[in-house]
C-alpha positions in Angstrom: -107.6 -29.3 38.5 -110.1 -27.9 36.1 -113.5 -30.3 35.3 -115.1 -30.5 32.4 -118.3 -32.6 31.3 -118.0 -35.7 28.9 -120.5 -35.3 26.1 -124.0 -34.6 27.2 -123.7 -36.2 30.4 -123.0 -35.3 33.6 -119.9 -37.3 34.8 -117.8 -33.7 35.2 -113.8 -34.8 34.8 -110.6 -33.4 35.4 -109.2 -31.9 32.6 -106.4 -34.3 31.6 -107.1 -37.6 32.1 -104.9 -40.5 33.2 -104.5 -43.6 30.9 -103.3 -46.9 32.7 -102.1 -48.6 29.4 -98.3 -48.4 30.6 -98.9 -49.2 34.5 -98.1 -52.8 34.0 -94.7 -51.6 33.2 -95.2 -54.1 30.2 -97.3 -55.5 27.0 -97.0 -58.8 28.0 -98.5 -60.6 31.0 -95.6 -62.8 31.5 -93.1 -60.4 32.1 -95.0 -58.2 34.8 -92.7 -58.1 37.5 -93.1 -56.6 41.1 -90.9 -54.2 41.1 -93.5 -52.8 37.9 -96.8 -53.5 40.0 -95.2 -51.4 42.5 -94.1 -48.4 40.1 -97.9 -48.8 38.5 -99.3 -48.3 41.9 -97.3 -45.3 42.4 -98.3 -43.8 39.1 -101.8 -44.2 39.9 -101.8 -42.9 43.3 -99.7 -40.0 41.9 -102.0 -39.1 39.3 -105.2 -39.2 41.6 -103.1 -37.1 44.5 -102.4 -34.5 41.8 -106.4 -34.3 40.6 -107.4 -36.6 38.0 -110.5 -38.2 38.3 -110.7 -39.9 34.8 -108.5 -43.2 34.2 -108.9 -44.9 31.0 -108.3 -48.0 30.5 -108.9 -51.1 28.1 -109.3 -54.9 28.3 -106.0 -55.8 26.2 -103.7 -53.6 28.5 -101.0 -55.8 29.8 -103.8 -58.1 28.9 -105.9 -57.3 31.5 -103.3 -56.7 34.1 -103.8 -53.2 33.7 -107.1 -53.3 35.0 -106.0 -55.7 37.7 -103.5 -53.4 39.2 -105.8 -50.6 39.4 -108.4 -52.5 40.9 -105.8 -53.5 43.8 -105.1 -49.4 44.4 -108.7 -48.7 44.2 -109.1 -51.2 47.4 -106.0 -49.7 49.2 -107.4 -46.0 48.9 -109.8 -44.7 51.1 -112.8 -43.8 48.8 -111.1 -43.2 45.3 -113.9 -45.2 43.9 -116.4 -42.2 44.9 -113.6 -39.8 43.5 -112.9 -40.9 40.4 -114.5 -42.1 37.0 -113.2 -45.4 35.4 -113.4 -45.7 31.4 -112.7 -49.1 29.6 -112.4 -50.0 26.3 -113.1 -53.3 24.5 -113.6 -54.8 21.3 -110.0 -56.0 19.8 -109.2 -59.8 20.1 -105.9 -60.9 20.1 -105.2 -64.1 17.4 -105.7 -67.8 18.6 -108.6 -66.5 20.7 -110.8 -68.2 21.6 -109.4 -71.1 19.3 -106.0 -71.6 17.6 -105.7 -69.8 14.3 -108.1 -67.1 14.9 -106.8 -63.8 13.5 -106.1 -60.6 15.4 -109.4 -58.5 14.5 -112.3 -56.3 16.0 -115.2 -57.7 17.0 -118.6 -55.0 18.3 -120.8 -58.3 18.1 -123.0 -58.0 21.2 -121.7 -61.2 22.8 -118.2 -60.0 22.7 -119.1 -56.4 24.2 -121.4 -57.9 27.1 -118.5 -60.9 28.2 -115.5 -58.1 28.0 -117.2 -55.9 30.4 -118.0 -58.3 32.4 -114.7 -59.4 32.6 -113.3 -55.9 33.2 -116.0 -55.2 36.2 -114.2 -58.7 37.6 -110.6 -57.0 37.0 -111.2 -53.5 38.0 -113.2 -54.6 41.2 -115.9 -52.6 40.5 -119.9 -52.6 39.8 -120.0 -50.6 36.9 -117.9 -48.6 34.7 -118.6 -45.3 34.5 -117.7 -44.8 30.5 -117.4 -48.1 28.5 -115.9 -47.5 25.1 -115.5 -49.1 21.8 -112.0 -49.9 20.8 -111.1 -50.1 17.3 -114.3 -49.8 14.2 -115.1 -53.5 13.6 -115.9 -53.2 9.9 -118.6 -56.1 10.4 -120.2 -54.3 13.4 -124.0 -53.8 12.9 -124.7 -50.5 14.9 -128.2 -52.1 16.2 -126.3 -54.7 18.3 -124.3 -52.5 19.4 -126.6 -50.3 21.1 -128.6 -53.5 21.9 -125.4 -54.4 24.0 -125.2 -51.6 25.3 -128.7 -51.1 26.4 -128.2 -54.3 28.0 -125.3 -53.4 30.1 -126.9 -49.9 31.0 -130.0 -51.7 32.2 -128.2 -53.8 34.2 -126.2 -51.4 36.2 -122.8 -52.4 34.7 -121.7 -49.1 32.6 -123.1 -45.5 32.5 -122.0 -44.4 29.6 -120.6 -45.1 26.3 -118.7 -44.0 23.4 -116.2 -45.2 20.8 -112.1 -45.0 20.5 -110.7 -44.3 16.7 -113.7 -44.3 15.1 -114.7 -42.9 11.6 -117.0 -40.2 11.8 -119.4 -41.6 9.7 -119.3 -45.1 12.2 -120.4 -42.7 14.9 -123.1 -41.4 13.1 -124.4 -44.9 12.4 -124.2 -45.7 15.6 -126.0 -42.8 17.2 -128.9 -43.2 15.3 -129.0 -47.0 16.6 -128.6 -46.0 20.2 -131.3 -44.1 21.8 -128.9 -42.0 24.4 -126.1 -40.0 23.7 -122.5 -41.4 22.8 -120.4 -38.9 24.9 -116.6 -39.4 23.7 -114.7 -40.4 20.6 -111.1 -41.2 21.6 -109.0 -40.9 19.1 -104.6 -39.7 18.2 -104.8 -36.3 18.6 -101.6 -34.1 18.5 -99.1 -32.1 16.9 -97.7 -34.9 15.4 -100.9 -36.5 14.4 -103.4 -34.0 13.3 -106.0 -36.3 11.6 -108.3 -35.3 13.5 -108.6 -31.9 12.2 -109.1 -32.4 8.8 -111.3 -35.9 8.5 -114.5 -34.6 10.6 -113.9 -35.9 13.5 -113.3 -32.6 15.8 -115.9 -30.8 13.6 -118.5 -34.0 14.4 -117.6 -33.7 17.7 -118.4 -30.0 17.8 -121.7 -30.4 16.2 -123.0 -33.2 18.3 -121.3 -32.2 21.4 -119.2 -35.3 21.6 -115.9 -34.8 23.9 -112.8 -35.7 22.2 -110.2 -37.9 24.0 -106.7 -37.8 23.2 -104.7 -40.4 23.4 -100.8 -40.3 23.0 -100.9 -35.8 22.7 -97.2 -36.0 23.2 -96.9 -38.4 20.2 -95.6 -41.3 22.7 -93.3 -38.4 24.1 -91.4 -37.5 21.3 -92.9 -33.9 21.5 -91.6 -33.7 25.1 -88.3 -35.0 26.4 -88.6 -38.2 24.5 -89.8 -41.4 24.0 -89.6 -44.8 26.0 -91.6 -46.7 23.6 -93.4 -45.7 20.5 -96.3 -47.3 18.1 -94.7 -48.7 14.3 -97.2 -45.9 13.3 -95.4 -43.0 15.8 -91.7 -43.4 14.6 -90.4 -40.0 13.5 -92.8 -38.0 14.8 -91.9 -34.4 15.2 -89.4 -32.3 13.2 -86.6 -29.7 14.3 -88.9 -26.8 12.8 -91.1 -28.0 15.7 -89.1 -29.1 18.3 -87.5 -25.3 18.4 -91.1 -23.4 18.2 -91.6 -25.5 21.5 -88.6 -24.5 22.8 -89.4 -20.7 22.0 -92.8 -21.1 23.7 -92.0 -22.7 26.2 -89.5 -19.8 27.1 -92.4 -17.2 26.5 -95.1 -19.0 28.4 -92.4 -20.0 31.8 -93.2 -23.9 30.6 -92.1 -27.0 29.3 -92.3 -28.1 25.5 -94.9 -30.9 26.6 -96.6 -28.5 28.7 -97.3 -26.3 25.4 -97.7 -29.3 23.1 -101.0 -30.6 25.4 -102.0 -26.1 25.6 -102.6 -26.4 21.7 -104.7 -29.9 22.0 -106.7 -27.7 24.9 -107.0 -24.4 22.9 -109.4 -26.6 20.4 -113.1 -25.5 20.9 -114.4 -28.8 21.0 -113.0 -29.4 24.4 -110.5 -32.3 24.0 -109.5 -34.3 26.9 -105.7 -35.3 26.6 -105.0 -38.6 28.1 -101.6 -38.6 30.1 -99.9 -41.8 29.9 -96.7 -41.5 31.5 -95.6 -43.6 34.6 -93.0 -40.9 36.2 -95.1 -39.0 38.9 -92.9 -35.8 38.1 -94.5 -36.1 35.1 -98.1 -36.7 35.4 -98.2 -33.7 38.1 -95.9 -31.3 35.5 -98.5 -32.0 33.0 -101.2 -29.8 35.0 -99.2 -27.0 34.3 -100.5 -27.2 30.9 -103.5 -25.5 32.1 -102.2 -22.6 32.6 -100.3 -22.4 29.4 -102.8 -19.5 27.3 -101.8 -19.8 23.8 -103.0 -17.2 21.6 -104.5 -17.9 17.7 -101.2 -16.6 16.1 -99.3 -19.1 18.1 -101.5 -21.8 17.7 -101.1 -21.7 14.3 -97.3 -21.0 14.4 -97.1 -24.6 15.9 -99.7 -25.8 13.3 -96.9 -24.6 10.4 -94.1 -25.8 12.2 -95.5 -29.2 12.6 -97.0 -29.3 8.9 -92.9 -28.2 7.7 -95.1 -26.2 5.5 -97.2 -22.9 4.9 -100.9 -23.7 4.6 -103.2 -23.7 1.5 
């Protein structure tokens, strides 16, 4: 598979990455079953068979079972750890945590970043993450405890490198100036369903400070493909026929899939996006590669653009 770099650094990943947030084969910890474990596993092994050398994952995943799963595989396969880069995220809380009646919130403060990777190095079976990410902007998150937190965990062996995950682009400026090394990723909903990111700063940050974007969900939870399993609240009614039949017709020029040109428009972007794959079907995740190949040009690009807007541009 094609490499790129992440940021400014030099961790060089394949060009899709995986994300593990659906190898549980459920939300909830209490309803992980072996027969999911198993079909995890086989996603996993799938995905790094076929090339991909970033997973991504995040301490709430199956609440932590994610990780857990992924750390069995990694001891099962002959050295994937030297093959691969792990990411993690951390920084949402689930309510009654640690005590009863706590809300669900976000919480960057420095204690909280420091025990959840510490946690995740435990799950994932690892020494240190290789990028360790911020999940969701804590609005009460002081950008110099951050970086003090992360400094911490740098010193000490236990990540590599960091970033942030749905952050404003003015958080991200905050926190750069705190942190004296680069932030190399902001991973944020990136597709033709959910083009945010071209329009509040983020890509054009991102461009400017040579920040790889991460994509997460770039088939809008499938919807842009062959369908969904399960979607976000915020994800229902993505897509619209105008769309769903300029795929088609593209897909029929280019000898692909609709998801295959769906993730070729989040790649044309100059800023170097990294779509995340999240499916579980190992047809899938190796069909998605063929996205590489897909070359659109600036007329279709923007043909999709229209089609997914159901309107002309300004």
């Amino acid at each position: 598979m094609q490499t790129v770099h992440l940021g400014t650094s030099r961790l060089s990943v394949s060009r899709l990455a995986y994300g593990c947030w659906r190898i549980a084969g459920t939300w909830e910890p209490s309803e992980v079953t072996a027969a999911g474990v198993a079909a995890g596993r086989t996603a996993v092994i799938s995905a790094y068979e076929a090339g991909y050398t970033l997973f991504d994952h995040a301490d709430i995943y199956c609440g932590g079972r994610s990780e857990e799963i992924f750390g069995q595989v990694l001891k099962e396969v002959s050295g994937m750890r030297d093959r691969v880069l792990i990411a993690s995220k951390c920084g949402i809380r689930f309510p009654d945590d640690p005590t009863p009646g706590a809300p669900y919130r976000y919480d960057f403060s420095g204690d909280h970043i420091q025990r959840s990777c510490e946690a995740s190095l435990k799950r994932l079976g690892v020494d240190c993450i290789d990028l360790y990410q911020l999940h969701r902007p804590d609005y009460l998150g002081d950008p110099h405890e951050v970086a003090g937190a992360f400094a911490v965990l740098l010193d000490a062996g236990k990540a590599r490198h960091f970033g942030v995950s749905n952050c404003r682009p003015s958080y991200l400026a905050a926190l750069q100036r705190a942190c004296p090394f680069p932030l190399v990723v902001n991973q944020v909903e990136i597709s033709l369903a959910q083009r945010s990111a071209l329009d509040d700063g983020t890509l054009d940050q991102c461009l400017a400070e040579q920040i790889t974007p991460m994509a997460w969900s770039p088939l809008g939870g499938g919807q842009l493909a062959d369908g969904a399993r399960r979607v976000l609240p915020s994800q229902e009614g993505y897509g619209n026929a105008a769309l769903a039949a300029k795929l088609e017709e593209l897909a029929g020029r280019h000898g692909g899939s609709r998801s295959n040109v769906a993730l070729a428009w989040i790649l044309r972007h100059p800023s170097g996006i990294v779509p995340i794959i999240g499916s579980t079907n190992p047809g899938r995740i190796k069909e998605a590669i063929r996205a590489l190949d897909v070359k659109l040009s600036r007329e279709e690009w923007y043909d999709l653009l229209v089609a997914a807007r159901g309107e002309r541009l300004p």
